[in-house]
C-alpha positions as CSV (number, residue, x, y, z in Angstrom):
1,X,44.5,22.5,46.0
2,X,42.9,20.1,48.5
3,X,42.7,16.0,47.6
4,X,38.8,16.1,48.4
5,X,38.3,18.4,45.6
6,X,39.2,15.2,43.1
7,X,37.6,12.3,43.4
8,X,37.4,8.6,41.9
9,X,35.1,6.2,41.3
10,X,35.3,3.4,44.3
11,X,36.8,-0.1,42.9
12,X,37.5,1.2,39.4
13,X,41.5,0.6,39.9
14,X,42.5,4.2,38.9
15,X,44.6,6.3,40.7
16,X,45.4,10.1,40.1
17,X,49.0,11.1,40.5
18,X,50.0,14.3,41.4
19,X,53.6,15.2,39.4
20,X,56.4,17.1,41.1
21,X,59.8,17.7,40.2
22,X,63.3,17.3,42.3
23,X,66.0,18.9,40.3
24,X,65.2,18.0,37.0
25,X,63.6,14.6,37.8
26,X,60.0,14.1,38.0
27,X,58.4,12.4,40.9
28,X,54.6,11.5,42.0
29,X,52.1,10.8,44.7
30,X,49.1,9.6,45.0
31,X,46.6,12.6,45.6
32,X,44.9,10.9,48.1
33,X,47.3,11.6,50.5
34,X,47.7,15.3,49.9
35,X,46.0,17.6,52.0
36,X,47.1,21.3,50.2
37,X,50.1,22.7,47.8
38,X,51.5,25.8,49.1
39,X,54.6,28.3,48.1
40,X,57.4,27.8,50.6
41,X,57.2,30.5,53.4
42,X,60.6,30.6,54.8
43,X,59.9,32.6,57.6
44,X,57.5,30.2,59.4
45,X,60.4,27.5,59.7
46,X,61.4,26.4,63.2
47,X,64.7,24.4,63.1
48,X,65.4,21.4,65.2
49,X,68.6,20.6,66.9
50,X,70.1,17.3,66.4
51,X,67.2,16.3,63.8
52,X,67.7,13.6,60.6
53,X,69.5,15.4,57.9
54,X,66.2,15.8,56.0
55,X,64.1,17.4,58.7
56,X,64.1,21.3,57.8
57,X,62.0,22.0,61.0
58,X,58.8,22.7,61.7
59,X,56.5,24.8,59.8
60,X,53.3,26.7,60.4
61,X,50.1,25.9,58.4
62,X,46.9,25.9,59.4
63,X,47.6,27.3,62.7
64,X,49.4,24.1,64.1
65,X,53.0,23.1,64.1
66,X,53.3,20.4,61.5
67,X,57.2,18.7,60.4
68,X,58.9,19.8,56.8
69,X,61.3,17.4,55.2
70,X,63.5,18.2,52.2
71,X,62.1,15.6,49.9
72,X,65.4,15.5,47.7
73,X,67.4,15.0,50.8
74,X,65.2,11.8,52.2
75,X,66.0,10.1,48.6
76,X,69.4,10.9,48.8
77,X,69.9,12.8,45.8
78,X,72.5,14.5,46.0
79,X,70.9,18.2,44.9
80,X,73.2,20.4,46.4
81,X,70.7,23.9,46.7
82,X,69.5,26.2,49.5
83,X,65.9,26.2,50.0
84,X,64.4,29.6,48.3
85,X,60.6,31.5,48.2
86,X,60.0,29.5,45.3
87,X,60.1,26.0,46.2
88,X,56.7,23.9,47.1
89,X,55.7,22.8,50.0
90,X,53.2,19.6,49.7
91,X,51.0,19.2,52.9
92,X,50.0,15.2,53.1
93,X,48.3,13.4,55.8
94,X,48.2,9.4,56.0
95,X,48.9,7.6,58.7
96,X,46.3,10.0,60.7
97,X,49.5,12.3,60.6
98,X,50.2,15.4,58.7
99,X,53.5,16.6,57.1
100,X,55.5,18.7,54.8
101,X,57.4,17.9,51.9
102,X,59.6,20.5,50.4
103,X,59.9,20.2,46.8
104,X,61.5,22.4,43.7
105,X,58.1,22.4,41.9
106,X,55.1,20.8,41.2
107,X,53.1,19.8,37.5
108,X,50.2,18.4,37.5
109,X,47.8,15.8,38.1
110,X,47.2,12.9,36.3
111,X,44.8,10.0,35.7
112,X,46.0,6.7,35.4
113,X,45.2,3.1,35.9
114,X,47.1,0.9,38.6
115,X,48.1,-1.6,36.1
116,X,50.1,0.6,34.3
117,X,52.3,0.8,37.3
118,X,55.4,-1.2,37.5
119,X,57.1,-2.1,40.9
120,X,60.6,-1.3,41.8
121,X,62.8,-3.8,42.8
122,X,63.8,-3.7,46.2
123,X,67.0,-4.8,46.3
124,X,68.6,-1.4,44.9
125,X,69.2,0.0,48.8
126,X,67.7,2.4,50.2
127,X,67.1,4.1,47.4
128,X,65.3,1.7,46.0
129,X,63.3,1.3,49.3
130,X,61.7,4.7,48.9
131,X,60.1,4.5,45.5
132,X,57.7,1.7,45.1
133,X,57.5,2.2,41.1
134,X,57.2,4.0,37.8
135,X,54.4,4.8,35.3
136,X,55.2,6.3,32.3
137,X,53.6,9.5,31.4
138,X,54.0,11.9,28.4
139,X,57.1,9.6,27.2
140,X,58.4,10.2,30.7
141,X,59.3,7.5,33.6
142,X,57.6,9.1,36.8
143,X,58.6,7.9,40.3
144,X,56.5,7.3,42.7
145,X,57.5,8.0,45.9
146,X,57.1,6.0,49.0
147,X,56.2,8.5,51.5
148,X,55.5,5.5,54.1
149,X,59.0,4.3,54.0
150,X,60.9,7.9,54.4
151,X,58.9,8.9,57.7
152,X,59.5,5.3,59.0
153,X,63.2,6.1,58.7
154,X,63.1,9.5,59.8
155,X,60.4,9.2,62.7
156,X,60.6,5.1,63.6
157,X,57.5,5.4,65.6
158,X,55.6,5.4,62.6
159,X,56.7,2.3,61.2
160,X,55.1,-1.1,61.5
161,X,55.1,-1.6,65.3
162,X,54.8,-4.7,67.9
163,X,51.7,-5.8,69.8
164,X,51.7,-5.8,73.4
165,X,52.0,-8.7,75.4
166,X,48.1,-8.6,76.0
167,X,47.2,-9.1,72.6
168,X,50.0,-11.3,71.9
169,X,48.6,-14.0,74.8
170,X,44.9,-13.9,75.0
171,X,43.0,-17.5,76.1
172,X,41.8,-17.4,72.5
173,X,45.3,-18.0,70.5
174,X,44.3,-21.6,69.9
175,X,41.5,-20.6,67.8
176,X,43.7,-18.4,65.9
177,X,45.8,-21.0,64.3
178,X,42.5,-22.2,63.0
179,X,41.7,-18.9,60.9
180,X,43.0,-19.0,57.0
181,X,44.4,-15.6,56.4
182,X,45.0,-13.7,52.7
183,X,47.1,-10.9,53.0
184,X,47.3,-8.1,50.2
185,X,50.3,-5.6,50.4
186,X,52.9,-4.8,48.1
187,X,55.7,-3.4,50.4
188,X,58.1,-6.7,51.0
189,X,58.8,-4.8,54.7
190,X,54.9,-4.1,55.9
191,X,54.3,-7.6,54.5
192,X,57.2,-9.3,56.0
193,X,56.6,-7.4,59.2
194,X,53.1,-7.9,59.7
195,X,53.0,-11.8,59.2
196,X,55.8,-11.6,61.8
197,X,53.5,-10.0,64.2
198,X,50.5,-12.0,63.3
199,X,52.3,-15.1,63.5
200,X,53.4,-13.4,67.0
201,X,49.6,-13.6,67.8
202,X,49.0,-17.0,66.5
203,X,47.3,-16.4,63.4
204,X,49.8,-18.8,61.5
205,X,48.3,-19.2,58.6
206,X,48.6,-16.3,56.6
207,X,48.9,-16.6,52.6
208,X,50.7,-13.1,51.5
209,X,50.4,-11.5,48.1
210,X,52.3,-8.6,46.3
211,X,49.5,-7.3,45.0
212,X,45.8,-7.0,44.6
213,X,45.6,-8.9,41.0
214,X,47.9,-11.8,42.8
215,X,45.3,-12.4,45.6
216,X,42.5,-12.2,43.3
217,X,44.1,-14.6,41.0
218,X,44.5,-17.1,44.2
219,X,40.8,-16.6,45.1
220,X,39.5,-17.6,41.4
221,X,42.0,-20.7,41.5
222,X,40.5,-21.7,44.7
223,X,37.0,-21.5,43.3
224,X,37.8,-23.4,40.2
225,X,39.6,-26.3,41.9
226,X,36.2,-26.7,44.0
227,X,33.9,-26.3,40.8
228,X,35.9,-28.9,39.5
229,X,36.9,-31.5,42.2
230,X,34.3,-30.9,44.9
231,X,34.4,-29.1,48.1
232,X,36.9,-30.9,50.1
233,X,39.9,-30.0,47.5
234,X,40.5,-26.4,48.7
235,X,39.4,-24.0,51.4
236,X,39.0,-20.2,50.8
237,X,40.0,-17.5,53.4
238,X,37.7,-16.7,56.2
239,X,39.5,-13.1,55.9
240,X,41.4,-11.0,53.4
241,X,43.3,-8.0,54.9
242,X,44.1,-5.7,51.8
243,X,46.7,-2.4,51.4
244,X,44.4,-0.2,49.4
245,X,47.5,1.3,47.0
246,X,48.8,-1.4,45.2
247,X,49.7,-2.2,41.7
248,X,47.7,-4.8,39.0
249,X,44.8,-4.0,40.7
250,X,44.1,-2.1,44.0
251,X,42.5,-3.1,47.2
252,X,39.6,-1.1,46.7
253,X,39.1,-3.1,43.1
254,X,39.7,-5.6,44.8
255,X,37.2,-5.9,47.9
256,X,34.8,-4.8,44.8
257,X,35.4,-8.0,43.2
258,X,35.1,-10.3,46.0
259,X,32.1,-8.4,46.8
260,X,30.1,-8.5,44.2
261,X,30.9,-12.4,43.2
262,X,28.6,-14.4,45.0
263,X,31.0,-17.3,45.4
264,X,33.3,-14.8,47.6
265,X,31.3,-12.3,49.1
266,X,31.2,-14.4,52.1
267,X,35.0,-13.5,52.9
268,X,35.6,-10.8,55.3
269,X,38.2,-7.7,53.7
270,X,39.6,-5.9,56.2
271,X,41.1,-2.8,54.7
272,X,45.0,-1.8,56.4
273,X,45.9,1.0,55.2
274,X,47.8,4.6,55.6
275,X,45.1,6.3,53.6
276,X,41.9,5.9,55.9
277,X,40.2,9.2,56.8
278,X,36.8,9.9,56.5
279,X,36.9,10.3,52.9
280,X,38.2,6.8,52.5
281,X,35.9,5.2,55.1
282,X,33.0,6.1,52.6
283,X,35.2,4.6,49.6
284,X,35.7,1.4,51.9
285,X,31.8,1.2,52.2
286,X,30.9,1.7,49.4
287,X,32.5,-1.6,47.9
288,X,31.6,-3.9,50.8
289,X,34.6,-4.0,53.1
290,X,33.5,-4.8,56.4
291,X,36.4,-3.0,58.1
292,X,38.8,-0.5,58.0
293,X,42.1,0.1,60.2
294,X,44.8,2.7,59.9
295,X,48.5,1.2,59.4
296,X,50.7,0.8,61.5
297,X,47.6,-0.5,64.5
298,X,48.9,-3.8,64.9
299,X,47.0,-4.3,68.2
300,X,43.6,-2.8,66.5
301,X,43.9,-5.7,63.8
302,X,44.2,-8.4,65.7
303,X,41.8,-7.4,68.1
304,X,39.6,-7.3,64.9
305,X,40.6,-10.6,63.6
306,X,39.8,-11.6,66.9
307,X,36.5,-9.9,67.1
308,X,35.3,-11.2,63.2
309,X,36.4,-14.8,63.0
310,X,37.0,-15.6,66.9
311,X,33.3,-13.7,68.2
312,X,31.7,-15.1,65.9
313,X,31.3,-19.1,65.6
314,X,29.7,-19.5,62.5
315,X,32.9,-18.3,60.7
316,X,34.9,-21.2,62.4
317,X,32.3,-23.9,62.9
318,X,31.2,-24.0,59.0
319,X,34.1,-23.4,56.6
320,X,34.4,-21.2,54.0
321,X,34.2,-23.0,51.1
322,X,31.6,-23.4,48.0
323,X,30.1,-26.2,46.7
324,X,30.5,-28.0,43.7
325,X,28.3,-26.5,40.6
């Protein structure tokens, strides 16, 4: 099965879930990120010496060389079992990096909308860390696991990394401060971690939100207030930099909305996200966003922020704000 085979309406805040099972407890991902199912061929495994508990080895698919990680082991399950001819192997790619993801078995896929999905709270541990929610399907609570997280543990290169000093100290930093920032991103650690590097940069004021329907909600507030009390009371942002998977309502919903409401459309959504390949890139497009930039580029976004609100005068000189009706 390969993700590009099933396809969504853009901005419609749907999601399709692909089901799996660990032991007897079901999981799910988002399909976008899976490249290919395939039975588990023990004989193209390649061990690793000294490796995180979870890495298996490397695997052959496709002709390249690509990681396998026992999913069950990353979550810390507990499942004591030896990996056998019948188990799964998931191929995903996000990130602009492919991996496996050994599994006992997979189900099927399902159709589901975004606020149906309920967040997890993070203060359960790790554990907690690596599912960002449930949905209930068929009377059953899935988890939906947060692939993101488990490689940023296992291979910390692929977390949310630091600018360079370049970036960080450019003549233009000044200017930054001036640029009103919404951020859209329901992991507390990518959020936390990215205002932290922003605010690194100089672009100190950033507004963050835990979700898509959260930031939308702030945008339709600002509008109101300025209907109501004239154009001085509130300023929208002169940029929105949106996850696209979130719950409530996604970022690609989301840039749809802004988009299409001519009060708004003036904002500039940057989507930052693990899912952008070319499939995505034409899903960005297609409802408005006027960029899109692969997590974890830290450097890349700023130098875009820079390159949208600093090249560009008119987005400083004459704020963003509406006037009264």
């Amino acid at each position: 099965m390969a993700s590009q085979e099933i396809l969504l309406e853009s901005g419609n805040n749907e999601l399709e879930l692909l089901t799996f099972v660990l032991g007897n407890q079901p999981f799910g991902l988002n399909v976008l990120k899976i490249q290919s199912i395939q039975q588990y061929d023990a004989s193209t495994l390649t061990k690793i010496p000294r490796a995180h508990h979870a890495m298996l080895g490397m695997i052959l698919y496709r002709e390249k060389t690509i990681p396998l990680i026992d999913l069950a082991a990353a979550l810390e399950m507990g499942i004591e079992h030896e990996t056998n001819e019948n188990q799964i192997v998931i191929i995903t790619e996000f990130n602009n990096v492919v991996n496996g993801f050994l599994v006992s078995d997979v189900n099927r896929i399902y159709r589901q909308n975004w606020e149906n999905f309920i967040p997890l709270d993070r203060t359960l541990g790790r554990a907690g860390k690596s599912i960002t929610g449930t949905i209930r399907i068929d009377d059953a609570d899935i988890m939906v696991v947060d692939l993101e997280y488990i490689l940023s543990v296992i291979s910390p290169n692929l977390a949310i990394g630091d600018i360079n000093d370049e970036t960080a100290n450019l003549s233009s930093r000044i200017s930054r401060e001036e640029v009103n920032v919404f951020f859209a991103e329901d992991s507390k650690t990518i959020r936390s971690n990215v205002i932290r590097i922003l605010d690194k940069a100089g672009y100190k004021n950033v507004r963050s939100f835990e979700d898509g329907q959260q930031a939308y909600d702030a945008l339709v507030a600002i509008r109101e207030q300025i209907d109501t009390n004239g154009s001085d009371a509130a300023q929208l942002p002169h940029v929105l930099i949106s996850d696209i998977e979130m719950p409530q309502l996604d970022g690609l919903s989301l840039c749809k909305k802004i988009k299409t409401d001519i009060q708004l459309d003036k904002i500039i959504v940057i989507m930052f996200s693990s899912l952008i390949n070319a499939q995505m890139l034409f899903k960005c497009k297609s409802v408005g966003a006027d960029d899109s930039i692969t997590k974890p580029e830290m450097n890349k976004l700023v130098s875009l922020l820079d390159e949208r609100c600093l090249g560009n005068s008119k987005v400083l000189s004459e704020e963003l704000v509406l006037e009264p009706c």
